[in-house]
C-alpha positions, -999 to 999 in steps of 0.1 A, spaced: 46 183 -227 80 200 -218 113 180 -219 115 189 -178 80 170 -175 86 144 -195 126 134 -175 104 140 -144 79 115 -156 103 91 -165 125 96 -132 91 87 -112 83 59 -134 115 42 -131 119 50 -90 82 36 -86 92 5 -106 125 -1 -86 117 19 -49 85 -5 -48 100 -35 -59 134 -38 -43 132 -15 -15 145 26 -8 180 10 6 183 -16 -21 180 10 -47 207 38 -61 202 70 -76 222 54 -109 200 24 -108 170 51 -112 187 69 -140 199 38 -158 164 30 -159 149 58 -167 177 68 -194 190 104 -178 218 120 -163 216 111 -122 222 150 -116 186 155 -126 176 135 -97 190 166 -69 172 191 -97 141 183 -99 133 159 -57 160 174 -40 178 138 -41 167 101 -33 143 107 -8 125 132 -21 125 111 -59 109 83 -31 81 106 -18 76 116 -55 67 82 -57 43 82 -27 26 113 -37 8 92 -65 -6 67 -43 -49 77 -44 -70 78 -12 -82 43 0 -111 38 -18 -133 22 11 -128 51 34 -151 71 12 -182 39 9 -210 50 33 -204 31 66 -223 2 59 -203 -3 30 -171 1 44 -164 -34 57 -174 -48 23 -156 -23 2 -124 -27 22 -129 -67 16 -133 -60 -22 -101 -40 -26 -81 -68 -9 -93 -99 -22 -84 -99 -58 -56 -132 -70 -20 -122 -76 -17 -103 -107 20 -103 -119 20 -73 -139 2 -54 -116 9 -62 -85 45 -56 -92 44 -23 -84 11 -17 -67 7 1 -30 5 -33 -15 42 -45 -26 55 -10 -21 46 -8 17 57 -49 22 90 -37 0 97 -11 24 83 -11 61 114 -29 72 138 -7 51 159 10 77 159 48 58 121 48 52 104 20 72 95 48 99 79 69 67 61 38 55 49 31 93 35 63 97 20 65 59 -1 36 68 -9 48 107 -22 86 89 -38 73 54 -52 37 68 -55 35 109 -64 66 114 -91 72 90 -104 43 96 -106 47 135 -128 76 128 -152 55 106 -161 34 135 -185 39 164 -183 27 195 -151 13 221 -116 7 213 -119 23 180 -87 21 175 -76 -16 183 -107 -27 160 -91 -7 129 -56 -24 137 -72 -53 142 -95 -57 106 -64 -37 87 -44 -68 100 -72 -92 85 -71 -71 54 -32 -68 50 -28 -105 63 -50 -122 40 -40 -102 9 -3 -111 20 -13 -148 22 -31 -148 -12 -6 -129 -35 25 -128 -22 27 -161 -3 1 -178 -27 -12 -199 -2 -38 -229 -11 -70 -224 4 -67 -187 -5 -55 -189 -40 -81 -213 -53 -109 -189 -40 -129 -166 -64 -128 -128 -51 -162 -132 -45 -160 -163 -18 -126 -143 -2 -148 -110 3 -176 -133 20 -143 -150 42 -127 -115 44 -166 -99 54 -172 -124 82 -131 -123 95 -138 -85 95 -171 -83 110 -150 -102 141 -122 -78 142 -150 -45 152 -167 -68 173 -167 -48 206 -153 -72 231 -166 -52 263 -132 -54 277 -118 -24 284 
């Protein structure tokens, strides 16, 4: 490995840690650096500056994992990837914090909006038949995003003394409700 890769590696590291902990605005290009244990002109070599160290970051972050089950697998894959307890060490830094972290940021909150509209809503939509494809996504990826917000961050009774298994039953049936096709339209 090349001394370039391994500052880049470390620059990443350190602006995933910090970026999806405390926030794009909350964060300095020294903070970063300190962290990572460089000079903070390597930042502007190697991303361009801040933001692009930020969609460094984002660049790691895999595909959805339910958006590739068959579709009659979706609703209980998507449960499964949103119902495990609060996990200290990694749920530090996982996707889940990062997007709470920084949707209300004022620099990158429209980024983090429209990550979650083009990687999660949108796919999504397309995996569903029928009406109002797109209201039923929002609505299940707000059951999804809710109760995983309830359970970890929150840590809220009745949620937090559930196995994974009983919250992706609860999840399953709360989901099944949000693609219900209401027959308004």
């Amino acid at each position: 490995m090349s001394k370039s890769s391994s500052t880049k590696e470390k620059l990443v590291a350190a602006a995933r840690e910090l970026f999806w902990t405390r926030g794009y605005s909350n964060v300095s290009v020294r903070d970063i650096t300190g962290k990572a244990g460089v000079d903070a002109a390597l930042v502007s070599r190697y991303f361009g500056g801040k933001q692009g160290l930020f969609e460094a970051t984002l660049a790691e972050i895999p595909p959805w994992e339910a958006l590739t089950a068959e579709p009659d697998a979706l609703l209980k894959k998507a449960a499964e990837s949103f119902a495990h307890p609060f996990d200290p060490v990694t749920d530090a830094t996982n996707v889940f914090t990062m997007l709470l972290a920084n949707v209300i940021d004022p620099e990158m909150g429209g980024m983090i909006r429209g990550l979650v509209q083009t990687k999660l809503a949108d796919p999504l939509t397309e995996r569903i038949d029928g009406p109002e494809v797109r209201e039923r996504a929002a609505l299940l990826l707000a059951v999804l995003f809710g109760v995983a917000l309830m359970r970890k961050n929150f840590q809220l009774e009745g949620l937090t003394d559930k196995s994974p298994e009983q919250l992706q039953a609860e999840i399953i049936r709360l989901g099944r409700v949000a693609l219900e096709v209401t027959g308004k339209t």
